[in-house]
VOTORKOL-43882 format. One record per residue (C-alpha): x, y, z; residue number from 1; residue in three letters; chain. Coordinates in nm, 2 decimals. Each point is the difference from the previous one (the first is absolute). Example, Ala and Ser with C-alpha at 12.3 -4.5 7.8 and 13.67 -1.06 7.14 Angstrom:
<atoms>
((1.23, -0.45, 0.78), 1, "ALA", "A")
((0.14, 0.34, -0.07), 2, "SER", "A")
</atoms>
This chain:
<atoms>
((11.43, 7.03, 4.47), 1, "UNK", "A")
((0.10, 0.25, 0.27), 2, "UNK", "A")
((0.26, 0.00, 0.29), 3, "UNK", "A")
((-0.13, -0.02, 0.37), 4, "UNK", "A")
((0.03, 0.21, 0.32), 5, "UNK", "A")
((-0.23, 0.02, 0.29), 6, "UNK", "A")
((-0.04, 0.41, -0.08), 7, "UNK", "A")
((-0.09, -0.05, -0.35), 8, "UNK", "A")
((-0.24, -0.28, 0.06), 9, "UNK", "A")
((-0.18, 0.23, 0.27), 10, "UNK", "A")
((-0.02, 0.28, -0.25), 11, "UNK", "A")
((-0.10, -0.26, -0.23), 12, "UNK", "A")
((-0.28, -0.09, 0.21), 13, "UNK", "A")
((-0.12, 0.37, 0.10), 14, "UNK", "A")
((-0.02, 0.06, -0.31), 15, "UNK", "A")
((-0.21, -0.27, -0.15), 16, "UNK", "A")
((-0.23, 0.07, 0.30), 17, "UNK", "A")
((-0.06, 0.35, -0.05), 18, "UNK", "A")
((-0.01, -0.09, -0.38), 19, "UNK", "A")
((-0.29, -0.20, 0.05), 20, "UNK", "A")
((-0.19, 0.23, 0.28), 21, "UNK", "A")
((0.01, 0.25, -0.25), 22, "UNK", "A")
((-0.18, -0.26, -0.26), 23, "UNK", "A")
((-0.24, -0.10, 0.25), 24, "UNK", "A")
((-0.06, 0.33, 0.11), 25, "UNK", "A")
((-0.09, 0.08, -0.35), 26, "UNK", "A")
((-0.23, -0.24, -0.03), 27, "UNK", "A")
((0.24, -0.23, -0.23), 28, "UNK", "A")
((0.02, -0.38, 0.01), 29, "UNK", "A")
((-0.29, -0.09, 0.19), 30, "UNK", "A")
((-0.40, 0.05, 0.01), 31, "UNK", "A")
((-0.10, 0.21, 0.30), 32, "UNK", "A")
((-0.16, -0.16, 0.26), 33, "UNK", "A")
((-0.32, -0.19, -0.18), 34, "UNK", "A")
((-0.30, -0.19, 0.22), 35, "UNK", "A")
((0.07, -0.39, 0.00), 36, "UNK", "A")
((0.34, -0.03, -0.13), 37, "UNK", "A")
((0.25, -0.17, 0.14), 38, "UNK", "A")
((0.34, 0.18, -0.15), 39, "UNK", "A")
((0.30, -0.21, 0.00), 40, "UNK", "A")
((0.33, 0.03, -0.10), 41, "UNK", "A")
((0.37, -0.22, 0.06), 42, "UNK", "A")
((0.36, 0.15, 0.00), 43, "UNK", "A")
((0.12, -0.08, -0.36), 44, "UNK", "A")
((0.27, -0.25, 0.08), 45, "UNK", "A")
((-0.08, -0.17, -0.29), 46, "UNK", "A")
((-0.13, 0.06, -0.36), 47, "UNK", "A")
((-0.38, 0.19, 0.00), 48, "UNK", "A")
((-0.16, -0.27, -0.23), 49, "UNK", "A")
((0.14, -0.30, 0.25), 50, "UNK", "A")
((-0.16, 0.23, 0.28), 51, "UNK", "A")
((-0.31, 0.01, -0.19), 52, "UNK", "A")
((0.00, -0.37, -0.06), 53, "UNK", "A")
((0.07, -0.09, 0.32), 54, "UNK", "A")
((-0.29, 0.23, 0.18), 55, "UNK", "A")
((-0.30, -0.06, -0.22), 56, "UNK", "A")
((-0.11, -0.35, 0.16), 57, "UNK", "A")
((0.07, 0.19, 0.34), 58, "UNK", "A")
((-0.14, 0.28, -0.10), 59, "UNK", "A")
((-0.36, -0.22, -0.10), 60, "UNK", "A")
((-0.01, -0.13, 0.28), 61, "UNK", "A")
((0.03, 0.28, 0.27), 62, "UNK", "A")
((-0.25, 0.15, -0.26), 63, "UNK", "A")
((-0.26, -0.27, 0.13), 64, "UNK", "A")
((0.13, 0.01, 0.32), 65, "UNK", "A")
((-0.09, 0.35, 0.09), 66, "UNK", "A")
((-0.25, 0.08, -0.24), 67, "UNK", "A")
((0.22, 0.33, -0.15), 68, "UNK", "A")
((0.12, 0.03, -0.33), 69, "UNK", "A")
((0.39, -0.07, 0.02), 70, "UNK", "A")
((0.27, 0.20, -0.22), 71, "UNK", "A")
((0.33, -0.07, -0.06), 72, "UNK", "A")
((0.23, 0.32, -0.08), 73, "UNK", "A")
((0.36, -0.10, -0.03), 74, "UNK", "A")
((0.24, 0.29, 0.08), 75, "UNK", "A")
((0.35, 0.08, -0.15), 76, "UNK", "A")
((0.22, -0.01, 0.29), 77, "UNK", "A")
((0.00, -0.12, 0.40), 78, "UNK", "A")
((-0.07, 0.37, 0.11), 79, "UNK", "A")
((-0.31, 0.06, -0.22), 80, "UNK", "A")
((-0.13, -0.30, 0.19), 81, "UNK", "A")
((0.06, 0.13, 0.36), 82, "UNK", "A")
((-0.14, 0.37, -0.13), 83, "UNK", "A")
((-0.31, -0.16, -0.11), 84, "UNK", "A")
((-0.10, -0.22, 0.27), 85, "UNK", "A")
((0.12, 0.37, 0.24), 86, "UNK", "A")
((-0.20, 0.24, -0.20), 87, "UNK", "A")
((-0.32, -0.24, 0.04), 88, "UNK", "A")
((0.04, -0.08, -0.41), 89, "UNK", "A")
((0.05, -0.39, 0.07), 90, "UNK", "A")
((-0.17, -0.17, 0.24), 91, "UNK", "A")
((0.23, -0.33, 0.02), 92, "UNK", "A")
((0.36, -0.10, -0.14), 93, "UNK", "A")
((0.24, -0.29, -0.02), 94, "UNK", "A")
((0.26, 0.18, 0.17), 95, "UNK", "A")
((0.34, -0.17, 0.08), 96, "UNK", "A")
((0.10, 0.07, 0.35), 97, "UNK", "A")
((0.25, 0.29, -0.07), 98, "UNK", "A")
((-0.28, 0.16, -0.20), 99, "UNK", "A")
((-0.22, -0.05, 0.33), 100, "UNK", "A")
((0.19, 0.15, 0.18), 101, "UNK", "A")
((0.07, 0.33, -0.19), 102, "UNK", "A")
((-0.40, -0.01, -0.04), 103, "UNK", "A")
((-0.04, -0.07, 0.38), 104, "UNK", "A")
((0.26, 0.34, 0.12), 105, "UNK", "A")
((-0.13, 0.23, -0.30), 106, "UNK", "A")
((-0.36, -0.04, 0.10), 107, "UNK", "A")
((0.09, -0.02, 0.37), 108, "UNK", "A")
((-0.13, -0.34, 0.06), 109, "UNK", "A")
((-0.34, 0.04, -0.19), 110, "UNK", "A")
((0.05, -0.30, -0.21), 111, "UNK", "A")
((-0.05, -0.37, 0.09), 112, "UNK", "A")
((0.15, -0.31, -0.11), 113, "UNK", "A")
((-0.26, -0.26, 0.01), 114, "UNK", "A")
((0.13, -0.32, -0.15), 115, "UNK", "A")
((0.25, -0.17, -0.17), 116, "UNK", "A")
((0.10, -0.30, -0.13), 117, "UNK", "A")
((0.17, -0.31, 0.25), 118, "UNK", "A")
((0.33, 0.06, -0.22), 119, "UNK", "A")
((0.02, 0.33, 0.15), 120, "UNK", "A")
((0.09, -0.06, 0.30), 121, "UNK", "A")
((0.29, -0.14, -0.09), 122, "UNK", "A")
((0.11, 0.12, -0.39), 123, "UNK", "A")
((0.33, 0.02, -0.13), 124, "UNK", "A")
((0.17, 0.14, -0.28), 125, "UNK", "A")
((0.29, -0.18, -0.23), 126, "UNK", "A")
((0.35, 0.18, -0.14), 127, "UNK", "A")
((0.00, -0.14, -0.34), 128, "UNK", "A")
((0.31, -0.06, -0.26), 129, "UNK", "A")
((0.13, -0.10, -0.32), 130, "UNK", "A")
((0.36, 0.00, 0.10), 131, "UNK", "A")
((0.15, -0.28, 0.18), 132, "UNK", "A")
((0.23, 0.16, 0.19), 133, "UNK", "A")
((-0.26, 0.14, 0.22), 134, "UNK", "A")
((-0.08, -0.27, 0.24), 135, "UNK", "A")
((-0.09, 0.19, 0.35), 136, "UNK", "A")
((-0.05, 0.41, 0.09), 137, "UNK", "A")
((0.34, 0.08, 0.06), 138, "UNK", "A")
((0.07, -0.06, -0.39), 139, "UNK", "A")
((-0.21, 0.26, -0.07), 140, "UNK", "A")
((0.30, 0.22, 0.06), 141, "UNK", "A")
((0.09, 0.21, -0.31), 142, "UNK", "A")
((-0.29, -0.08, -0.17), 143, "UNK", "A")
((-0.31, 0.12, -0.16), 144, "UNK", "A")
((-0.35, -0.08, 0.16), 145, "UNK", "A")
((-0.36, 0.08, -0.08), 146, "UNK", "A")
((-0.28, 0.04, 0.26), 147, "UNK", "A")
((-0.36, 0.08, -0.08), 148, "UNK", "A")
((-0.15, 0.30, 0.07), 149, "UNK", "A")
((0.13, 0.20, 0.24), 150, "UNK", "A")
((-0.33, -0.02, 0.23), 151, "UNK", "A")
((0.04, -0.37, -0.01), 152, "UNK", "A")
((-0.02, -0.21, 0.32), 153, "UNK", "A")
((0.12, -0.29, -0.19), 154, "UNK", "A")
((0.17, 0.15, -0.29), 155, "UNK", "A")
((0.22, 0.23, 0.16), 156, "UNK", "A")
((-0.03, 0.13, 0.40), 157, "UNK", "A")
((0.02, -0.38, 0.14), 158, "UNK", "A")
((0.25, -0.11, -0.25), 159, "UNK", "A")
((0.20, 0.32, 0.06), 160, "UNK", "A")
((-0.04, -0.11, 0.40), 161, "UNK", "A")
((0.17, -0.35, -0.02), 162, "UNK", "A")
((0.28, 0.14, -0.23), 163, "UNK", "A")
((0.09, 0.26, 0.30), 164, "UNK", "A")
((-0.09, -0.26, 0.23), 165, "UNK", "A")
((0.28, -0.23, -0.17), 166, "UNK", "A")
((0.24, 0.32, 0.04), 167, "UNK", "A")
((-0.05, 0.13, -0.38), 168, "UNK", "A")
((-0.06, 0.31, -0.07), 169, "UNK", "A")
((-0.19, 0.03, -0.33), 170, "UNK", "A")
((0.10, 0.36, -0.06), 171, "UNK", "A")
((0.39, -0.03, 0.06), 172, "UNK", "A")
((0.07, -0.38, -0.06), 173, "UNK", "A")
((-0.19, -0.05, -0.35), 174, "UNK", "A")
((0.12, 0.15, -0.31), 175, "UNK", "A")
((-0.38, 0.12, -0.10), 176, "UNK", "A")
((-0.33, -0.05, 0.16), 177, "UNK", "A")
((-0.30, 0.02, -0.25), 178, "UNK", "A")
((-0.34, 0.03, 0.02), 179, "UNK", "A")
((-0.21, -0.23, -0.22), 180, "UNK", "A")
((-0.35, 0.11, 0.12), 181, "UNK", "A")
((-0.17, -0.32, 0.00), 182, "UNK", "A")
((0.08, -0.38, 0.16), 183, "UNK", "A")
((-0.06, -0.15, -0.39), 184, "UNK", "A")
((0.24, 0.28, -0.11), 185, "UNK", "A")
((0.26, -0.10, 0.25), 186, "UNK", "A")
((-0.01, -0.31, -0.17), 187, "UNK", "A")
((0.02, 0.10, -0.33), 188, "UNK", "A")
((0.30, 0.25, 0.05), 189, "UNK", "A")
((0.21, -0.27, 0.14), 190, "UNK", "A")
((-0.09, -0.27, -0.29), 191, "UNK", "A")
((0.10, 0.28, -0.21), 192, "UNK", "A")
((0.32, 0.07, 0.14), 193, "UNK", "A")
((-0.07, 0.33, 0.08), 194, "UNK", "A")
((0.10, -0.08, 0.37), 195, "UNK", "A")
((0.18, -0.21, 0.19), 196, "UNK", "A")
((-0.24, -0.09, 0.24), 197, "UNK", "A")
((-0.36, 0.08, 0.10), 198, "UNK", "A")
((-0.25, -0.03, 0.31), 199, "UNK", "A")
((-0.29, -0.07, -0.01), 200, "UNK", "A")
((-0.38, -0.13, 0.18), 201, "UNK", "A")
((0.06, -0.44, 0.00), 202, "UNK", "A")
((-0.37, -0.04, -0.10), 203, "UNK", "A")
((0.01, 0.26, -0.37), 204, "UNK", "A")
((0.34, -0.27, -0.02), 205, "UNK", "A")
((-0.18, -0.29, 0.10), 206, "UNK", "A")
((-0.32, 0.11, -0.25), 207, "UNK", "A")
((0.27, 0.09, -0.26), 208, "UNK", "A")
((0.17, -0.32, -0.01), 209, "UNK", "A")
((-0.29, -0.23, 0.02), 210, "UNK", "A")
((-0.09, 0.18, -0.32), 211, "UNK", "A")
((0.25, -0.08, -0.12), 212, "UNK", "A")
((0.06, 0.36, -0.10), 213, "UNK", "A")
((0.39, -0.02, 0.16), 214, "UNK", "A")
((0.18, -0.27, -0.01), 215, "UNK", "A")
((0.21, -0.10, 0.39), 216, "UNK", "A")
((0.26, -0.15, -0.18), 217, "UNK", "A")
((0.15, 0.34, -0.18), 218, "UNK", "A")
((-0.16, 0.21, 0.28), 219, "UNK", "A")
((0.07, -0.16, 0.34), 220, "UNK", "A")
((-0.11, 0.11, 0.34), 221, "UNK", "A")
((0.33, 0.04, 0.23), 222, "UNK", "A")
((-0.18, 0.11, 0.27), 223, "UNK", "A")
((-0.29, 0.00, 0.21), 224, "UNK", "A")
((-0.07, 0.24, 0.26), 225, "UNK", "A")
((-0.19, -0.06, 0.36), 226, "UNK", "A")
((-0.34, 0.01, 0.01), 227, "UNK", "A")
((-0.21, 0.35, 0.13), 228, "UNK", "A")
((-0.35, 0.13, -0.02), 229, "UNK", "A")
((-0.06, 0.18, -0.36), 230, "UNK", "A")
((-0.35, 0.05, -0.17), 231, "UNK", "A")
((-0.31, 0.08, 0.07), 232, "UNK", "A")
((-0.39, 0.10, -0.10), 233, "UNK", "A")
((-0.04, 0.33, 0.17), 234, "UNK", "A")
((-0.29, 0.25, 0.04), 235, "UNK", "A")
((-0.09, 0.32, 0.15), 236, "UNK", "A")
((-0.04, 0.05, 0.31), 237, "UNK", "A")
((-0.30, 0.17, -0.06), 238, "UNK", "A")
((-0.20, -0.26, -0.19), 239, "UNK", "A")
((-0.36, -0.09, 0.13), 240, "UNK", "A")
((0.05, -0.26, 0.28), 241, "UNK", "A")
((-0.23, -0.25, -0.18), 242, "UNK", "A")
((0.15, 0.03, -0.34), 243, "UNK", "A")
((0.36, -0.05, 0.15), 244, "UNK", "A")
((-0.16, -0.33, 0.11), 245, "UNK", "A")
((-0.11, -0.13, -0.24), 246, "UNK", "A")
((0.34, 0.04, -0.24), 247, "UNK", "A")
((0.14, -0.16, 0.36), 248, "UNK", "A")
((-0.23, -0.30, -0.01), 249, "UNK", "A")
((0.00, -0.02, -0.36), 250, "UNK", "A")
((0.33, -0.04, -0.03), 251, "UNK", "A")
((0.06, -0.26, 0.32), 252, "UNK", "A")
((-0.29, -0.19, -0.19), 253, "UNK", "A")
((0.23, -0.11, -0.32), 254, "UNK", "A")
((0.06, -0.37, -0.01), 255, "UNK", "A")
((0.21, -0.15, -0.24), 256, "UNK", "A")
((-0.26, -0.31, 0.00), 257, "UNK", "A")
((-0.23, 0.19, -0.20), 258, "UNK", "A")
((0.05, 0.12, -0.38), 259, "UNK", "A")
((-0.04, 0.33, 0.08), 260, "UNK", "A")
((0.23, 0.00, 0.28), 261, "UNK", "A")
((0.23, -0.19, -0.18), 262, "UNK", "A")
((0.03, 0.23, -0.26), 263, "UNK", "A")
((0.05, 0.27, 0.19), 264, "UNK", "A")
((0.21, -0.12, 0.27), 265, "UNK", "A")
((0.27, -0.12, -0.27), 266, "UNK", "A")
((0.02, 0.35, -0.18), 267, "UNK", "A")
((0.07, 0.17, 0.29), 268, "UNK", "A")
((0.25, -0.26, 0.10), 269, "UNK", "A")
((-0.22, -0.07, 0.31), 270, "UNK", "A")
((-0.02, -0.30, 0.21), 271, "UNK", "A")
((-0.27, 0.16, 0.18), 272, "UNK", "A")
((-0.07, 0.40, 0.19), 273, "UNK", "A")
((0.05, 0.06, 0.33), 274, "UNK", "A")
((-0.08, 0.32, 0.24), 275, "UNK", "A")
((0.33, 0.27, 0.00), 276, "UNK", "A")
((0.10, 0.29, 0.24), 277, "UNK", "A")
((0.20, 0.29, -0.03), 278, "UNK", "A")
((0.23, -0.14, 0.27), 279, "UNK", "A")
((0.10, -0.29, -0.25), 280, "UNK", "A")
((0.20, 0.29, -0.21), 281, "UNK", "A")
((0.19, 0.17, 0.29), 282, "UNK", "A")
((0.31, -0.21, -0.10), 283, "UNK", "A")
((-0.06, 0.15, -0.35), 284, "UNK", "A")
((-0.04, 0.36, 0.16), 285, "UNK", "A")
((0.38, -0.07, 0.19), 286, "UNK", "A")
((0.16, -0.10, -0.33), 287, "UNK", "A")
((-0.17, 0.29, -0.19), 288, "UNK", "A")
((0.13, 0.26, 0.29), 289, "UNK", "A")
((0.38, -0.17, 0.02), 290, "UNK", "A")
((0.02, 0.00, -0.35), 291, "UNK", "A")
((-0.11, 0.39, -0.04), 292, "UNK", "A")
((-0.33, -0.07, -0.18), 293, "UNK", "A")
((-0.20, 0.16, 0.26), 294, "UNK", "A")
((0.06, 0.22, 0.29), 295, "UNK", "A")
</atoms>
């Protein structure tokens, strides 16, 4: 658990980038470039076997949709997955819309977002407790409070946006500011009373308790933010025409009347895809800049 400021999360960042240029550039996580294979990747907000779990019926289906083998290469943190899907390692990722955006500026808008799910264009994330004297922001005062990762749309930069927004500073006003790394570790930290308080993406809460893996009672939601674009599918820019299509169509295609899209559809938390554009993120961008993420 670390303390937060803007200069040490930028550093933070750099250096996780560069970390993984230098892997990639070595020829480390991923197979080079190999004829029909589809290379896919997601930001690790949560645990690598849940991503795993979660992609394979995807995964066999955009198999038969485009006729190319499809791998699944989960990566260790948010900046491996913007470096891979840059240095033309990945060709798609789950990214959340902060991580779209850093992907968008550091490959000078040669990435594409090409879907993503109905729920995106409006997600929120929850502030979470276990102590009943925290009933709105402003009690956050004093306190301790975990975010996600610090590349997190809903885990930390939006979050972070409606605590300034409701004139709290998190780096003067709290006592300590942690980083937890992941939306089910958020969780976990504040159930263990490691924390105060935690924020986090509503639909890893929503999965979480209907699971019945937290229980509301103990750990309460005591607030829930506005609603904003978050994540996406997106590819390179560079990807065949025809190929870029077909993951288009084939996702558009999924119907939750059929057992297949059913299936698929409810793991990803999907009522159904829809077409996304870069200009959906540009909100994201602002929040990112005025909150010294980006410049």
């Amino acid at each position: 658990m670390t303390s937060f400021s803007p200069s040490r999360v930028l550093k933070t960042l750099f250096a996780a980038t560069a970390t993984a240029g230098l892997m990639f550039a070595a020829g480390g996580a991923y197979a080079q470039n190999t004829p029909g294979v589809l290379r896919v990747s997601a930001i690790p907000d949560e645990a690598p076997t849940e991503l795993q779990r979660k992609f394979k019926p995807l995964g066999d289906y955009l198999a038969k949709a485009t006729g190319l083998k499809v791998e699944f290469t989960p990566v260790t943190d948010y900046a491996a997955s913007v470096e891979g899907l840059v240095n033309r390692k990945i060709d798609m990722v789950w990214f959340g819309g902060f991580t779209f955006v850093q992907a968008n500026e550091r490959s000078k808008g040669q990435v594409t977002p090409l879907v993503q799910r109905v729920e995106d264009e409006k997600f929120r994330s929850v502030f979470i407790t276990t102590n009943p004297a925290i009933t709105k922001l402003e009690d956050l005062k004093g306190k301790t409070l975990s975010f996600g990762s610090e590349s997190s749309t809903s885990g930390h930069l939006m979050p972070r946006s409606f605590l300034l927004g409701a004139k709290i500073n998190p780096d003067t006003d709290l006592k300590r500011i942690a980083f937890s790394g992941a939306h089910d570790a958020t969780v976990a930290a504040v159930a263990g009373g490691k924390v105060d308080a935690g924020a986090l993406n509503i639909s890893v809460w929503d999965k979480l308790v209907e699971a019945k893996k937290v229980d509301p009672k103990t750990v309460r939601v005591f607030y829930t933010t506005p609603g904003y674009f978050d994540y996406n599918w997106t590819v390179r820019s560079d990807m065949n025409p025809a190929l870029k299509k077909k993951i288009l169509d084939a996702f558009l295609a999924l119907d939750a009347s059929t057992p297949e899209g059913k299936e698929i559809l409810e793991l990803q938390r999907a009522t159904r895809f829809i077409p996304t554009k870069v200009s959906n993120y540009s909100a994201i961008e602002a929040a990112a800049r005025n909150a010294g993420l980006l410049k």
